[in-house]
mmJSON file of the N, C-alpha and C atoms, coordinates in Angstrom:
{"data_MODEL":{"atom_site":{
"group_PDB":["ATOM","ATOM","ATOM","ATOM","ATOM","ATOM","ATOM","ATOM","ATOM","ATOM","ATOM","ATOM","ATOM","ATOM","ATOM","ATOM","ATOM","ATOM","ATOM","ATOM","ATOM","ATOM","ATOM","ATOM","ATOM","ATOM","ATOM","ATOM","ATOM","ATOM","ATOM","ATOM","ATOM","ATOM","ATOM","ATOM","ATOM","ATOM","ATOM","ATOM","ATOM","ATOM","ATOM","ATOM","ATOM","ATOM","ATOM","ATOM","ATOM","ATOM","ATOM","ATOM","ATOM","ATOM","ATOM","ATOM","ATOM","ATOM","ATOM","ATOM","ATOM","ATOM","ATOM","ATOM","ATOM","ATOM","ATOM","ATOM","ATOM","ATOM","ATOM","ATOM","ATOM","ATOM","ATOM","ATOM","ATOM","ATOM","ATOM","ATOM","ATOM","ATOM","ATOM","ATOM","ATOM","ATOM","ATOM","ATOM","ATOM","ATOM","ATOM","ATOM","ATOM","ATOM","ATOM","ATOM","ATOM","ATOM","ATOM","ATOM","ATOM","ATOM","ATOM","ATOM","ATOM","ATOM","ATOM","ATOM","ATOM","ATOM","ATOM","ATOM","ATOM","ATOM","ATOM","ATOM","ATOM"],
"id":[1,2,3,4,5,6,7,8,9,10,11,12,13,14,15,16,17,18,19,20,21,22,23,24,25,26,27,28,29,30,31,32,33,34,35,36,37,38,39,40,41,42,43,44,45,46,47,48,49,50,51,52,53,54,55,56,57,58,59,60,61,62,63,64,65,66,67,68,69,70,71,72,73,74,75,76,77,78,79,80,81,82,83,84,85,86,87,88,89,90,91,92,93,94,95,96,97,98,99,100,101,102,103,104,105,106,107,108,109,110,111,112,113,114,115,116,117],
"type_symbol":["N","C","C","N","C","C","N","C","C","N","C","C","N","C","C","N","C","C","N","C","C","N","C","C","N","C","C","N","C","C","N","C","C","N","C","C","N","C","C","N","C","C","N","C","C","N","C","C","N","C","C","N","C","C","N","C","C","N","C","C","N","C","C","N","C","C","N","C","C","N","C","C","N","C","C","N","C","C","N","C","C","N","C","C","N","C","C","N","C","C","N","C","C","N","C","C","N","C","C","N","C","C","N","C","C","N","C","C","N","C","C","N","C","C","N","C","C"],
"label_atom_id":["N","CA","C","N","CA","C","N","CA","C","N","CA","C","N","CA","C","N","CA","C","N","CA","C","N","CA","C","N","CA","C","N","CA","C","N","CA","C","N","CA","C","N","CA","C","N","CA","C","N","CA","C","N","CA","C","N","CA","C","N","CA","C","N","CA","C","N","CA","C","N","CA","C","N","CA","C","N","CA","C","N","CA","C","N","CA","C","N","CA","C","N","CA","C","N","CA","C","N","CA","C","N","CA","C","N","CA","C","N","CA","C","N","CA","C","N","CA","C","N","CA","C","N","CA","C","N","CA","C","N","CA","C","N","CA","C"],
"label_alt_id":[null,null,null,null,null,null,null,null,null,null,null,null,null,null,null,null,null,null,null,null,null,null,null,null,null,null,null,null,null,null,null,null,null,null,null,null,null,null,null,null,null,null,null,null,null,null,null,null,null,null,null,null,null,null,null,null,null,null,null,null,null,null,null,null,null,null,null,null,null,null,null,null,null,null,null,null,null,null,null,null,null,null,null,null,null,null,null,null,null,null,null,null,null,null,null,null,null,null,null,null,null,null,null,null,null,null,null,null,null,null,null,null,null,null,null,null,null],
"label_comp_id":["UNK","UNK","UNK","UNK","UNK","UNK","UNK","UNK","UNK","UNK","UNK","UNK","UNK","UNK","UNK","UNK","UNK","UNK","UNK","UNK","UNK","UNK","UNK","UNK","UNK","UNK","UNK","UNK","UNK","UNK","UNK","UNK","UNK","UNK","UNK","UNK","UNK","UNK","UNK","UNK","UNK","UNK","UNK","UNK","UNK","UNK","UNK","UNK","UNK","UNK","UNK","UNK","UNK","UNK","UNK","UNK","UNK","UNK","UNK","UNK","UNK","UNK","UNK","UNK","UNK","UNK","UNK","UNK","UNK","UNK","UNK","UNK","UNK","UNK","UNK","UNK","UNK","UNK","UNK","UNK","UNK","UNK","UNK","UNK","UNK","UNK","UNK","UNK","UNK","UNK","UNK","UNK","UNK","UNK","UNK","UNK","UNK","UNK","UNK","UNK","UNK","UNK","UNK","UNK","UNK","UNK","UNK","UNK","UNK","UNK","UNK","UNK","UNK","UNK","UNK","UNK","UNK"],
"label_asym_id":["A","A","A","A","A","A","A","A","A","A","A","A","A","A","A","A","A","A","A","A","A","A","A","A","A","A","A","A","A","A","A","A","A","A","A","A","A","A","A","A","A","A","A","A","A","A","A","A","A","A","A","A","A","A","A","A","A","A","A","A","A","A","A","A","A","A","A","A","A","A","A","A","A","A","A","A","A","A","A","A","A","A","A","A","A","A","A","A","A","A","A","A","A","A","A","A","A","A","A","A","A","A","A","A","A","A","A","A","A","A","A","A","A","A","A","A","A"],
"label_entity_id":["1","1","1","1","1","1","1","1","1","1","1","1","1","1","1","1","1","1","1","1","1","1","1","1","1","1","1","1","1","1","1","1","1","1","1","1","1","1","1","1","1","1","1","1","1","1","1","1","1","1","1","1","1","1","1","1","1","1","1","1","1","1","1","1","1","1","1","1","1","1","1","1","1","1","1","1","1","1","1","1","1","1","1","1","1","1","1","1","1","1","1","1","1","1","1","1","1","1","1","1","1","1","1","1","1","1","1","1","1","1","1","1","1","1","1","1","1"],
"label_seq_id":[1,1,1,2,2,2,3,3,3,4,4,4,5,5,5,6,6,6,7,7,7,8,8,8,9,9,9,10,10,10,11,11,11,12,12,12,13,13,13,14,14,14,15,15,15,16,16,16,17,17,17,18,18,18,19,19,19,20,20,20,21,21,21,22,22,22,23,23,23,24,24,24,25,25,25,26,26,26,27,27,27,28,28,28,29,29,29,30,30,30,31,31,31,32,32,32,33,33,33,34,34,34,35,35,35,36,36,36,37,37,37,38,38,38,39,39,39],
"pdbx_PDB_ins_code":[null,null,null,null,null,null,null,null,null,null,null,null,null,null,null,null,null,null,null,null,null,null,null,null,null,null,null,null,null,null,null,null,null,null,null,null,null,null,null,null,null,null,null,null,null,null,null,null,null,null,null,null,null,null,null,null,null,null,null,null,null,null,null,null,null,null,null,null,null,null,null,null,null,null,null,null,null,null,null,null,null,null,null,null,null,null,null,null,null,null,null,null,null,null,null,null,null,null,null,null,null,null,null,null,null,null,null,null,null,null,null,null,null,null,null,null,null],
"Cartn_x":[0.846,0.0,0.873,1.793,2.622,3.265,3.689,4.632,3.489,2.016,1.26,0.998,1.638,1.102,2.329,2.698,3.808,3.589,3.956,4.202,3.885,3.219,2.501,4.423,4.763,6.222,7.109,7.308,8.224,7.572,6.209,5.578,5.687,5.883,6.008,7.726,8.484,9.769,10.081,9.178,9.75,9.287,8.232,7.611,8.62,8.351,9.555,11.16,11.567,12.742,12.588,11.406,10.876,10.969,10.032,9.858,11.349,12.144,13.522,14.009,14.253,14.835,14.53,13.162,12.459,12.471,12.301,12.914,14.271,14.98,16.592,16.664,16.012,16.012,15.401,14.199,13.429,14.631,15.412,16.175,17.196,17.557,18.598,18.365,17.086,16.336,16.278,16.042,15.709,17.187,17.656,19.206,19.482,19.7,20.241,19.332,17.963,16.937,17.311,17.786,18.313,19.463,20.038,21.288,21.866,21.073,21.624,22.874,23.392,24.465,25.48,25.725,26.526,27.735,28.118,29.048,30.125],
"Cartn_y":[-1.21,0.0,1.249,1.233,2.726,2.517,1.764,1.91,2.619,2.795,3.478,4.659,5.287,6.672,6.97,7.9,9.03,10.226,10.903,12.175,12.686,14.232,14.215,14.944,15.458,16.076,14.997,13.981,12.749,12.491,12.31,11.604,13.021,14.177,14.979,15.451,15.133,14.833,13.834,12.937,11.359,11.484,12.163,12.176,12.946,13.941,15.516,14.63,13.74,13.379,12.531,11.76,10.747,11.438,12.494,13.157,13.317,14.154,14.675,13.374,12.573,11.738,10.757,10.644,10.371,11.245,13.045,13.548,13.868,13.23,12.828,12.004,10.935,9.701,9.666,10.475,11.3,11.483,12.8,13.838,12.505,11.75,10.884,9.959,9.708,8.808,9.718,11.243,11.76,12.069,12.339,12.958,11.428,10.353,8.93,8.908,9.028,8.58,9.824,11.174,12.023,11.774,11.189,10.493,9.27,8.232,6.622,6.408,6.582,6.351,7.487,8.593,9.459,9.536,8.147,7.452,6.24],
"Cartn_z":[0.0,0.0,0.0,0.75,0.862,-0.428,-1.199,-2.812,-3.537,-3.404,-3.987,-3.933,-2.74,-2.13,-2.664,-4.054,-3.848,-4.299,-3.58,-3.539,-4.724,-5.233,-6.538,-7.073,-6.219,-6.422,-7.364,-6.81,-7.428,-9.217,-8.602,-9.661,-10.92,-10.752,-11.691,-12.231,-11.331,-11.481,-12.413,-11.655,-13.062,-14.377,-14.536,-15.566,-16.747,-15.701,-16.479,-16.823,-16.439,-16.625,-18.005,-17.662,-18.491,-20.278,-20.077,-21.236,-21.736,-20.679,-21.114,-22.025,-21.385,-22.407,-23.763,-22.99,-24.926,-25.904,-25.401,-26.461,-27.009,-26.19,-26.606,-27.215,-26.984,-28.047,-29.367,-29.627,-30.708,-31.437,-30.824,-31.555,-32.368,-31.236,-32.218,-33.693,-33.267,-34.09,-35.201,-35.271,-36.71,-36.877,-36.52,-36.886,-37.609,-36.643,-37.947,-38.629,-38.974,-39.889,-40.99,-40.596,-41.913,-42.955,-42.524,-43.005,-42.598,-42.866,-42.689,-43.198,-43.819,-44.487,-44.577,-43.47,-43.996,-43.579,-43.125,-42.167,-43.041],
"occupancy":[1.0,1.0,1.0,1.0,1.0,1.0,1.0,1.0,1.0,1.0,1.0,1.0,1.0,1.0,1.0,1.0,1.0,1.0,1.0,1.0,1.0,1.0,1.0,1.0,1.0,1.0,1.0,1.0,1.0,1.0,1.0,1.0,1.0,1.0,1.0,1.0,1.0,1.0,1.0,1.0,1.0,1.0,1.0,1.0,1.0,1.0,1.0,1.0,1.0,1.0,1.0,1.0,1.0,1.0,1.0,1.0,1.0,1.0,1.0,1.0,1.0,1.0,1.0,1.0,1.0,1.0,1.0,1.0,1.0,1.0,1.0,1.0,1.0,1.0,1.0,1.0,1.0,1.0,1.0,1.0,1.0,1.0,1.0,1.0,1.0,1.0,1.0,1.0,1.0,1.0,1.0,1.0,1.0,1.0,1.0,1.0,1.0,1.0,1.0,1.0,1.0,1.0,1.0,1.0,1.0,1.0,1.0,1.0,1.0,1.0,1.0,1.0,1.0,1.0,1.0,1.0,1.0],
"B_iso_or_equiv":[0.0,0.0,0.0,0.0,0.0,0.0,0.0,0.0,0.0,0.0,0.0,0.0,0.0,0.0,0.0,0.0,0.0,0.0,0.0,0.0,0.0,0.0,0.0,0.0,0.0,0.0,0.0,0.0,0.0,0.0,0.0,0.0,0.0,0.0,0.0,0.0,0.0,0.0,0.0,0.0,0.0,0.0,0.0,0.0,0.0,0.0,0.0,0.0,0.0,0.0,0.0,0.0,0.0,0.0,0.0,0.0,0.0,0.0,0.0,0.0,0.0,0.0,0.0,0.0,0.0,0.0,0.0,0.0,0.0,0.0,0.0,0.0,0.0,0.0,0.0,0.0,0.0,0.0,0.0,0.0,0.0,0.0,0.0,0.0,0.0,0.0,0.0,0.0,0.0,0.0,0.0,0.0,0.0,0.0,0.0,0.0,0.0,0.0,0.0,0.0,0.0,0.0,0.0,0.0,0.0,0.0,0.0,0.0,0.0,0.0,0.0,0.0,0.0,0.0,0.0,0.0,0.0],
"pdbx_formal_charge":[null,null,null,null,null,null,null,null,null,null,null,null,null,null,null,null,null,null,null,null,null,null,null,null,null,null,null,null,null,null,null,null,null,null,null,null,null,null,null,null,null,null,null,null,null,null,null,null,null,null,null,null,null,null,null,null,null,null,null,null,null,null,null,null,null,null,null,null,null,null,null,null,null,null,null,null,null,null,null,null,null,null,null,null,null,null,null,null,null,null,null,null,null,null,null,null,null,null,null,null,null,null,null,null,null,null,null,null,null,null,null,null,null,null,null,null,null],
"auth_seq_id":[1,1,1,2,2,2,3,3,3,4,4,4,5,5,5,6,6,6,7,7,7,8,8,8,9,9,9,10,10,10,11,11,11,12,12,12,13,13,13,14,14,14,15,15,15,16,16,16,17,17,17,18,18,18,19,19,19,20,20,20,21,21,21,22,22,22,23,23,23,24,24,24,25,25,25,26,26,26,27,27,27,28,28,28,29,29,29,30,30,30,31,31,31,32,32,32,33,33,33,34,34,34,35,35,35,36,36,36,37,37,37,38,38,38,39,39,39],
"auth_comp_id":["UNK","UNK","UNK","UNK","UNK","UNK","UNK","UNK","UNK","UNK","UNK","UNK","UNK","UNK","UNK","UNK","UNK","UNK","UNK","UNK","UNK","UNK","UNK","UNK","UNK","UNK","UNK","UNK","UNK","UNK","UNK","UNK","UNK","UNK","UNK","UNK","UNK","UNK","UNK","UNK","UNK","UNK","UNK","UNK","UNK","UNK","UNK","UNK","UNK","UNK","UNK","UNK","UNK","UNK","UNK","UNK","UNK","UNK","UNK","UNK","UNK","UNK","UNK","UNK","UNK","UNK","UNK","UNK","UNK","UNK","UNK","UNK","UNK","UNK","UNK","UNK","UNK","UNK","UNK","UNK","UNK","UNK","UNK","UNK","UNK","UNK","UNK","UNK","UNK","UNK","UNK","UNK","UNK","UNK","UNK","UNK","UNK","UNK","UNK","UNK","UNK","UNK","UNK","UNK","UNK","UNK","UNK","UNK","UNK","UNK","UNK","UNK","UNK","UNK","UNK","UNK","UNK"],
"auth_asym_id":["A","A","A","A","A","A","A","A","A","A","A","A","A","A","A","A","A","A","A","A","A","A","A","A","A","A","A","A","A","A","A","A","A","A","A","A","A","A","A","A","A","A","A","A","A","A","A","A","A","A","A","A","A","A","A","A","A","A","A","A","A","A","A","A","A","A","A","A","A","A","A","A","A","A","A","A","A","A","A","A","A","A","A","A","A","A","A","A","A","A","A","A","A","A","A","A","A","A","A","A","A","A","A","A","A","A","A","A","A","A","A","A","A","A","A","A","A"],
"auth_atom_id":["N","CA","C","N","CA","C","N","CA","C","N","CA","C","N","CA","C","N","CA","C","N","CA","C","N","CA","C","N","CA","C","N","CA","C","N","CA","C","N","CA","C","N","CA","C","N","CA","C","N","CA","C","N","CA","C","N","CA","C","N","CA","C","N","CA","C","N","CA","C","N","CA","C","N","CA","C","N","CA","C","N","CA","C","N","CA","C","N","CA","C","N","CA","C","N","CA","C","N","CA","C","N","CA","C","N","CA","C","N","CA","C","N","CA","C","N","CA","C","N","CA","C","N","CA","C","N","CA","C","N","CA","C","N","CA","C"],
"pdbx_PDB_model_num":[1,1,1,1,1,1,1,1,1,1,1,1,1,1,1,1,1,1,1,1,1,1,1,1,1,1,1,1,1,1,1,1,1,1,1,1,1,1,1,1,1,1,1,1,1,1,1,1,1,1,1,1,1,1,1,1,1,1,1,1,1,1,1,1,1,1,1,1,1,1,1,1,1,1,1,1,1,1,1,1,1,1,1,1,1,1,1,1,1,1,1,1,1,1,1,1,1,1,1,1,1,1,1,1,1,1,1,1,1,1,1,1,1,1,1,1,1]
}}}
């Protein structure tokens, strides 16, 4: 029961981090998907 109760603070932290790095991973994905081969 208490692993369910967190804090709305954390839970918007993780999220915000969450995002941060999927759109890092986005960015990478189009940068190689612009030039597959420019290597």
């Amino acid at each position: 029961k208490a692993q369910m109760e967190f804090p709305s603070k954390n839970i918007f932290e993780h999220t915000k981090n969450f995002n941060e790095e999927t759109s890092a991973v986005q960015e990478t994905l189009q940068n190689t998907d612009i030039e597959p081969e420019s290597s």
